[in-house]
Structures are given as C-alpha cells and as structure tokens.
C-alpha positions in Angstrom: 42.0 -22.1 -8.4 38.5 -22.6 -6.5 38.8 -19.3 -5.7 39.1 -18.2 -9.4 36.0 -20.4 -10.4 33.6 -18.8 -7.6 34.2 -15.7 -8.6 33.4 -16.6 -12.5 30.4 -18.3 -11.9 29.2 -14.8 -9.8 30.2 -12.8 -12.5 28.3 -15.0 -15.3 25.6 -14.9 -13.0 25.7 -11.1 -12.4 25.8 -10.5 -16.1 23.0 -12.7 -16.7 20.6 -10.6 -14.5 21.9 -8.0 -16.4 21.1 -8.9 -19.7 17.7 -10.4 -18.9 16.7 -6.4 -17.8 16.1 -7.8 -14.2 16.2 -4.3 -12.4 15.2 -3.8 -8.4 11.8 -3.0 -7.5 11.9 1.1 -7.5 15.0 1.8 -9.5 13.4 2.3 -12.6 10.6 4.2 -14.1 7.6 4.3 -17.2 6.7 7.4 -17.3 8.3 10.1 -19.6 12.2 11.4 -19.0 10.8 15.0 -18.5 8.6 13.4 -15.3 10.6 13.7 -12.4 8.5 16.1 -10.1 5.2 14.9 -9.1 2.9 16.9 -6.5 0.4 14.9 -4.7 -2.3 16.4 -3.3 -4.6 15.5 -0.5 -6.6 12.8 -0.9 -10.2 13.1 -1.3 -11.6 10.9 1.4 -15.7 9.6 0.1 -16.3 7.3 2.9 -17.2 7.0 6.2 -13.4 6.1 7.6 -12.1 9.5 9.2 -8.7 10.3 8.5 -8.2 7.9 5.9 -7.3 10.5 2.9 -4.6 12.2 5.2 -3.0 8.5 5.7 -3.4 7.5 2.3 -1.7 11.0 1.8 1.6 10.7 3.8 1.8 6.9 2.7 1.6 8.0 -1.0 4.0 10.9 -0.1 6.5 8.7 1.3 6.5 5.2 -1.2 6.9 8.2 -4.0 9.8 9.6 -2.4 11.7 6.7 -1.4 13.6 5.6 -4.4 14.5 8.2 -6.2 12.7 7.6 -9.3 10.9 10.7 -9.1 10.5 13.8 -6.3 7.6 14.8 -4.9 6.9 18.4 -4.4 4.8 20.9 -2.5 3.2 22.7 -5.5 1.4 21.8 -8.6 3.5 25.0 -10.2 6.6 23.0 -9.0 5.2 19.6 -10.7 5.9 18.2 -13.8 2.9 15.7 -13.1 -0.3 15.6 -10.3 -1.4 12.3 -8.9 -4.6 12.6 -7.5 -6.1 9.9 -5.7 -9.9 9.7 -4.2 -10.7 6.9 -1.3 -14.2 5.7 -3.2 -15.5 3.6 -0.8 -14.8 0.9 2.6 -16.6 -1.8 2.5 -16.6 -4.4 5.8 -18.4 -7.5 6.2 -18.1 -10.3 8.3 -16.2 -12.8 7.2 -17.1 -15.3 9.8 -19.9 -15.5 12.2 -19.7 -17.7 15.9 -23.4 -19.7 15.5 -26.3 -19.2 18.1 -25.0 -15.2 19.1 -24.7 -14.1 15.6 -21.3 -12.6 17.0 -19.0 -11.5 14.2 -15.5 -13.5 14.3 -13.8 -12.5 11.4 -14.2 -8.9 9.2 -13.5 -8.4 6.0 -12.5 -4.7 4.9 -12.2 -3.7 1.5 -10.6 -0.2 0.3 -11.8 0.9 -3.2 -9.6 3.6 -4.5 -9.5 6.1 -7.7 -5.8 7.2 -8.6 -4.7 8.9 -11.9 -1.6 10.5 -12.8 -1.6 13.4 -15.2 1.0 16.2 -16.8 0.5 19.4 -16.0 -0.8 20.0 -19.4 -3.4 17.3 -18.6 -2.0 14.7 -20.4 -3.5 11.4 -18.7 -0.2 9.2 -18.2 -1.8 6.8 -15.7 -5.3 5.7 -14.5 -7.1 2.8 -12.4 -10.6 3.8 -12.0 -11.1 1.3 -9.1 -8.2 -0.4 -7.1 -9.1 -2.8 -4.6 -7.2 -3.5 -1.6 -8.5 -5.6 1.2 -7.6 -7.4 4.4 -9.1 -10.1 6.6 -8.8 -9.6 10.7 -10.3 -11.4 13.9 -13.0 -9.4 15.4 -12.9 -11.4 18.9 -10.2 -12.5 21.3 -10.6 -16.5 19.9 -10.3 -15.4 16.5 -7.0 -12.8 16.6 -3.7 -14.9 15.6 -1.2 -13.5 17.6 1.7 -14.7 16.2 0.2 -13.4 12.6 2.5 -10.9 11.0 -0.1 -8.8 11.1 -1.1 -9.0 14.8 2.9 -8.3 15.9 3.3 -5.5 13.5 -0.2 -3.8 15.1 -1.0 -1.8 18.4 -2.7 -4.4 20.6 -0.8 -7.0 23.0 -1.2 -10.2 23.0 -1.1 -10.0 27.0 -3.6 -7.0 26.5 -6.0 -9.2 24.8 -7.3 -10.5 27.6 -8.5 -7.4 29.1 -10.5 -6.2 26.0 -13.9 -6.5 25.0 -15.2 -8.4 21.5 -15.6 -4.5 20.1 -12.3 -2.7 21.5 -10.7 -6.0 19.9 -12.4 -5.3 17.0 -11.5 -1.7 16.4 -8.0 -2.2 17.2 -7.6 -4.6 14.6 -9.6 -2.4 12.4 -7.7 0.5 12.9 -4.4 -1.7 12.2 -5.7 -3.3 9.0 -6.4 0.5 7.6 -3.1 1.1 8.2 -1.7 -1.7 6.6 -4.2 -1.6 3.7 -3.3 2.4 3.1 0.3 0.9 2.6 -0.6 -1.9 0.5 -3.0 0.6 -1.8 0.2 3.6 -2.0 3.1 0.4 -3.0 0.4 -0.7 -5.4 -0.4 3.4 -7.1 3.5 3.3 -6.9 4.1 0.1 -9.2 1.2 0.9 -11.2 2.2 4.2 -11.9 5.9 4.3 -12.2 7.7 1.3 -11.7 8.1 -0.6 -15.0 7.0 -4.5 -15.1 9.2 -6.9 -14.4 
C-alpha cells in the first residue's frame, strides 16, 4: 500500500509542474513557429581584447545549437533569422589595490555587448543594445582563491602559482575570466532571445 501512495504523490506532483507551465531551461522557445534556422555570423569584435569575437562566435554557435530549439546554419540564404552580435567594449579596473605599492590585487573586467536577432526580411524579433557581463579575479598570488570554482575550472595550477610572477598571474586569470564571461554573455543572448520566461 506504501508503495501505491509514493507513487501518487509523484504523479500529483508531476502534474502539478505540468500545469503550472514549468518547462526546462532550453526546451522551449519565443520566437515565431516559422524561426527554426538561425545563421550567426562572426562577431564584430570593437575592443582592444584579440580574439574575443571568434570566442564569442563558437560560444554563441554552440549554446544555440544545444537544445534543439532552433538550428543554426552556415548561410544567411539558409536562415530563417540572423543574430548578429558586436563586442562594444572591455572595460577592466582594479577592484582592489595592496597600500604603499599601488599593486593591483583584484580586477574587475566588464564585457559590454550589442546582440539583435532579426528575420530575414528584417523584421527586428530581438534586441539588447548593451548587455553587461562581468567578472571579478585576483591579479596576484595572495589574492587568487584556489579552491574558487572559478580558479579549478581555469588554466593555472595551484602548485604553478608559486612559480609565476604578479603579471603572468594576472593574465592567466584574465584570459580565464574572458572565457567564462564569453559563456556567461552567449547563455544570457540565448535566454534573452529564445528561451521563454519562466
């Protein structure tokens, strides 16, 4: 008989997610049923960050064509809709600064990004004129957490640390935080521009 009432109350519950509209991140879609092939070209890279608008590329590329929703193709004559997204600026700062040397602890980068999603016709079906994305990192050897999500998932050691000076430090949490904030900034066009709100 327990075995009867587990399985009820799973079912009530399942049909209750059901009938709020509760659907999985990626499974469902805003934009038009005729919009199902979407071309991306590559992205138009303003600042000073090389190689930025080919990662932002391949990460758009790839959030696009993981679920399903929609395919992306090669072609705009394939397409039933072009996303094309411009890198407008990086910004970094420091975010902390060690007194007495001035020596930069923490860096602040921020990505602003242009994205907008039109028919072939030219029918605007999405837009965000600037989307910020941005990331904190340590800049020295006292300052990097390496038991941070961020520090495992990155290229640097924790027994390399040691070895490195303040500024290879520094660019190798740089280049890791671009990374990260190129996936961040193609998961939020993605949401933004497809995936319907929750």
């Amino acid at each position: 008989m327990r075995k009867y009432k587990s399985l009820s109350w799973v079912t009530c519950l399942l049909l209750f997610v059901v009938g709020c509209g509760y659907t999985f991140r990626g499974s469902g879609s805003v934009l038009p049923p005729d919009v199902r092939k979407i071309h991306i070209p590559l992205v138009q890279n303003d600042s000073t960050k090389i190689g930025l608008g080919t990662l932002l590329t391949e990460a758009l590329r790839d959030e696009f064509d993981s679920y399903g929703v929609v395919v992306v193709v090669d072609t705009e004559a394939e397409a039933d809709a072009i996303l094309t997204v411009e890198v407008l600026d990086v910004q970094e700062s420091a975010g902390s600064v060690r007194s007495g040397t001035n020596t930069a602890l923490q860096m602040d980068t921020v990505v602003f990004i242009r994205g907008e999603l039109r028919r072939e016709s030219g029918e605007l079906l999405w837009r965000d004129p600037q989307l910020k994305v941005q990331q904190t990192y340590g800049a020295d050897s006292s300052t990097v957490v390496t038991s941070s999500v961020g520090f495992a998932g990155g290229s640097i050691s924790s027994s390399d640390l040691g070895g490195l000076s303040s500024r290879e430090i520094s660019r190798g949490q740089e280049a890791d935080v671009l990374a990260s904030l190129v996936e961040e900034a193609s998961r939020e066009i993605y949401d933004k521009a497809v995936a319907p709100d929750f």
